[in-house]
Each structure stands twice: as structure tokens, then as C-alpha cells.
C-alpha positions as CSV (number, residue, x, y, z in Angstrom):
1,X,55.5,127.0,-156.5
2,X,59.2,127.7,-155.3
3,X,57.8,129.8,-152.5
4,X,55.1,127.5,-151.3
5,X,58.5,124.6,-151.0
6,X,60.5,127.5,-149.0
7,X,57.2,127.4,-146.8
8,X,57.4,123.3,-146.0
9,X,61.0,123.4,-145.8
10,X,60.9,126.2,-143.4
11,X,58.7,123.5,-140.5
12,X,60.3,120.3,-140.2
13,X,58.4,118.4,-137.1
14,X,59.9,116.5,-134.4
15,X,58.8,115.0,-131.3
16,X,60.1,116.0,-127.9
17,X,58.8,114.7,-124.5
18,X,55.4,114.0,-126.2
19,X,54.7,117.1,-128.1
20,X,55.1,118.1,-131.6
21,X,57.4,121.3,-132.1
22,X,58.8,122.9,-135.3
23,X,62.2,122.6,-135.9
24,X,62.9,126.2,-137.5
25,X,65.6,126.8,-140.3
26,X,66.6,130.3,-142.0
27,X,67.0,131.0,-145.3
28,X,70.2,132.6,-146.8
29,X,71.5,133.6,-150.0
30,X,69.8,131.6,-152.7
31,X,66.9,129.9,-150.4
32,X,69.6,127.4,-148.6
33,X,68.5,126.8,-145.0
34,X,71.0,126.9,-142.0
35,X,70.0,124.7,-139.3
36,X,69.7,125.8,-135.5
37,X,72.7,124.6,-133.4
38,X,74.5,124.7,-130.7
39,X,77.9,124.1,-129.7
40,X,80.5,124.8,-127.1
41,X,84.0,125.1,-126.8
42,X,84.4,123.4,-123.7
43,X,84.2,119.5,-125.5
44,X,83.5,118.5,-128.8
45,X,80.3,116.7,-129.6
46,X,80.0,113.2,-128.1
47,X,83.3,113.9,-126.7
48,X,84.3,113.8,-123.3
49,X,83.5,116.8,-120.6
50,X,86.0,118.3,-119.0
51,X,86.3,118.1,-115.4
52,X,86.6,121.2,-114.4
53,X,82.7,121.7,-115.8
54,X,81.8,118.6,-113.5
55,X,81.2,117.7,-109.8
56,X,84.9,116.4,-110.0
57,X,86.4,120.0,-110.7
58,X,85.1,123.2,-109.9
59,X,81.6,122.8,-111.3
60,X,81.1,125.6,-113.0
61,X,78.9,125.7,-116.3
62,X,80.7,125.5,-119.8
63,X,80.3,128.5,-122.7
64,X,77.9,127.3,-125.2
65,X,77.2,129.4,-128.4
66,X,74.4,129.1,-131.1
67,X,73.4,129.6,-134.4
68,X,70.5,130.3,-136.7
69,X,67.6,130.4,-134.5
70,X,64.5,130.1,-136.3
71,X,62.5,133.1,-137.3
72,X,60.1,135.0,-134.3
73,X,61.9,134.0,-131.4
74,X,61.2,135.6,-128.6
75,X,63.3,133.8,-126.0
76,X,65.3,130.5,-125.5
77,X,65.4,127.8,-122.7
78,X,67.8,125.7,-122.1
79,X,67.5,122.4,-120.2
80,X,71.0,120.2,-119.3
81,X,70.0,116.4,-118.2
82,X,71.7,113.1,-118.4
83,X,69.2,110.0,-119.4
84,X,72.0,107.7,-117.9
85,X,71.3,108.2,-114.1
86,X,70.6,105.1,-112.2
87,X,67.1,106.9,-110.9
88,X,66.2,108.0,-114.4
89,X,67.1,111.4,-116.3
90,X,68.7,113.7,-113.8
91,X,68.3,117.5,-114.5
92,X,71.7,119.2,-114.4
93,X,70.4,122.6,-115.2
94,X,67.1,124.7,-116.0
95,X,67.4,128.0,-117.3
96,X,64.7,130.1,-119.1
97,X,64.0,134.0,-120.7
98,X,67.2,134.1,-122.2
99,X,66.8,137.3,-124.5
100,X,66.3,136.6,-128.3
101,X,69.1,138.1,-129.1
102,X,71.4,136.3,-126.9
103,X,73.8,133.8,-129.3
104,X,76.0,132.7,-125.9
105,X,76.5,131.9,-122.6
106,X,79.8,132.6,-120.7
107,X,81.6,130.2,-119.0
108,X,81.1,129.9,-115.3
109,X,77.0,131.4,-115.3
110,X,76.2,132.6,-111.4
111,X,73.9,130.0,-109.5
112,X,71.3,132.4,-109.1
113,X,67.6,132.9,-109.7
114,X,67.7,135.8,-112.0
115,X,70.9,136.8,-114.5
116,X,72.2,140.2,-115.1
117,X,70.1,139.9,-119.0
118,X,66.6,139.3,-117.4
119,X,67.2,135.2,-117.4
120,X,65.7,132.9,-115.3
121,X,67.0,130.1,-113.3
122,X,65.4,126.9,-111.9
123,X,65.9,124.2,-109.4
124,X,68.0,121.3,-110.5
125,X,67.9,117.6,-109.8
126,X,70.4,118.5,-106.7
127,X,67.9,120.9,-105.2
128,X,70.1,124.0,-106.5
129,X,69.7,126.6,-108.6
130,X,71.3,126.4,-111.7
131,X,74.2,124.7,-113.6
132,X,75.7,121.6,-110.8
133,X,77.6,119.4,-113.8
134,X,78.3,115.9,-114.1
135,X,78.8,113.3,-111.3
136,X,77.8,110.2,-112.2
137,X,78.3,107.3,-109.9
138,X,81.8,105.2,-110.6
139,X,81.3,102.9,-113.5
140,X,80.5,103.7,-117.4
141,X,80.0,107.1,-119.4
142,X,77.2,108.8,-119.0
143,X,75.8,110.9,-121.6
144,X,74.7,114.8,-120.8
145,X,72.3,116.8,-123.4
146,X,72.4,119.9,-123.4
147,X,68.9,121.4,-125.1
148,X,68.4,124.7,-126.1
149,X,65.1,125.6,-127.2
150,X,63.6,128.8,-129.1
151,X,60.3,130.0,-127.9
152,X,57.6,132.4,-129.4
153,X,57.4,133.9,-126.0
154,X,59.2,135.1,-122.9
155,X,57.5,132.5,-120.3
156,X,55.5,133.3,-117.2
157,X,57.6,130.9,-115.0
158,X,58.8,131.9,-111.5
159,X,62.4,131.5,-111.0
160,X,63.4,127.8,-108.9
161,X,61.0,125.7,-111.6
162,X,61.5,122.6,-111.7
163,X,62.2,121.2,-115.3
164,X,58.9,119.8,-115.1
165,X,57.5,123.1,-114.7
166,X,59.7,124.3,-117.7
167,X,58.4,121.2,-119.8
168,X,54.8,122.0,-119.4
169,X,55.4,126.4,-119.6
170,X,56.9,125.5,-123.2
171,X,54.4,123.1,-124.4
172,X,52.9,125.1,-127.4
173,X,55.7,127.6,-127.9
174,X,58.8,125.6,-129.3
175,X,59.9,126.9,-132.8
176,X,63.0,125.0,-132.7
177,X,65.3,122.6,-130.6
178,X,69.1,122.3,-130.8
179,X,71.1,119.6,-129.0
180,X,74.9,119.1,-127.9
181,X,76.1,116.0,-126.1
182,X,79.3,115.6,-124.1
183,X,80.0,112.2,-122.0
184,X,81.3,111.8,-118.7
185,X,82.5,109.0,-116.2
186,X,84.4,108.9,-112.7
């Protein structure tokens, strides 16, 4: 009986873009489960972003870190967007194949297609590759997500996809999603 609980606990669904994935949790010591997260310490959650990570500084991408990624993954993607933009969510940043055993990202990654590890980079909402931060028109906050995902696979996706290209190569092969938010306004 107590292993068959483990088993539920272990798949708790959630709906992203229209599909079902499994959020994954490990056990520890005991049969406790430790969500996956990530974080960075560039801003705290909900908090504001610094400038220098946005269109209003030097633009560069901030270090993000994570945590407890569910069992069998094979990769990670990450996807940056802000839901806030006047023409609808605007991709920020598209980046995919990040090893499995990866747990950060520097500060500052290269805008290019492919990183030193084997990770790939897409076309943003600015028609560049990789990270181009906040710069949201004058006015309120805007709210930027930052959503790393854990994949079963590493995905057959040229590097310069689009997000929608990333959306649909992942569809099927989501263990888990963690989310960090920072806010930003000029």
C-alpha cells in the first residue's frame, strides 16, 4: 500500500499550453518529496529584475539554478516570456538540450546557436538568438516567467526554433515544469 501512495505522489498533473505534463518530485530520506525549482540570484521571486539583465542595461541573461529534477530526465528547456506585452506573450528567450546533468546557467549565456555543453538556442520574439531581456513599453510592470522544463529526451530541433517550434518538439516529453517570475517596468 505505502509504495503504491509513493507511486501517485510521485505524478502530480498540470496543464501547460493545452497539454497535460507530469510534474515530477523525488523522494528523500523517509519517502518526503522535494519539488522541482528554479531560482536565481539575480532577483527574488516576484521581485523586480535588475536592469542590467534588461534592454535598459547591458542585456545580458541572469544565472538561474535548479533543483530536484524529476526522475529520467534526459534534457531541460527553458523558455523566458512575458504574458504582459501589448501584442500578446513576447518570447524573451528559447533554449533547449541542456544536458541532464546541468543544475545552472551562468550569468551572461553567449547569443549563439549552439553552447559550449551541446545546448541549443532559438529565435526570440526580437528576431535574435537567445536571451534579449526585458523592455517593456513605458507604463506598468510587466511580469517575465522564466520556465524550465525536464524532458525524457534530448529533442530533434534545429537551433533558431521558434518557441512555437519548442512548444510543439516537447509536447509528449515533459516530466516536470518549474517556474520563476521577476517584474519589470521603464
Amino acid at each position: 500500500m505505502k509504495a503504491s501512495i509513493r507511486a501517485i505522489l510521485a505524478v502530480v498533473p498540470v496543464s501547460i499550453a493545452g497539454f497535460t505534463v507530469a510534474q515530477g518530485l523525488n523522494e528523500f530520506a523517509g519517502g518526503a518529496a522535494m519539488a522541482f525549482t528554479v531560482k536565481s540570484s539575480a532577483f527574488g521571486m516576484g521581485a523586480e529584475i535588475s536592469k542590467q539583465f534588461t534592454c535598459s542595461g547591458n542585456d545580458v541573461s541572469p544565472a538561474l539554478k535548479w533543483s530536484s529534477p524529476p526522475a529520467k530526465t534526459a534534457s531541460f528547456a527553458l523558455i523566458v516570456d512575458d504574458p504582459d506585452a501589448p501584442v500578446g506573450t513576447w518570447v524573451h528567450w528559447v533554449l533547449w538540450n541542456l544536458p541532464a546533468s546541468a543544475h545552472t546557467l551562468s550569468e551572461n549565456v553567449p547569443k549563439r546557436e549552439q553552447l559550449d555543453d551541446g545546448s541549443l538556442q532559438g529565435t526570440n520574439d526580437f528576431r535574435k538568438m537567445g536571451y534579449n531581456g526585458p523592455c517593456p513599453p513605458p507604463g506598468k510592470p510587466h511580469r517575465y516567467f522564466f520556465r524550465l522544463y525536464a524532458l525524457d529526451t534530448k529533442l530533434n530541433l534545429a537551433p533558431g526554433a521558434t518557441r512555437q517550434e519548442l512548444d510543439a518538439a516537447m509536447k509528449g516529453h515533459v516530466l516536470g515544469q518549474a517556474e520563476y517570475m521577476g517584474t519589470f517596468r521603464r
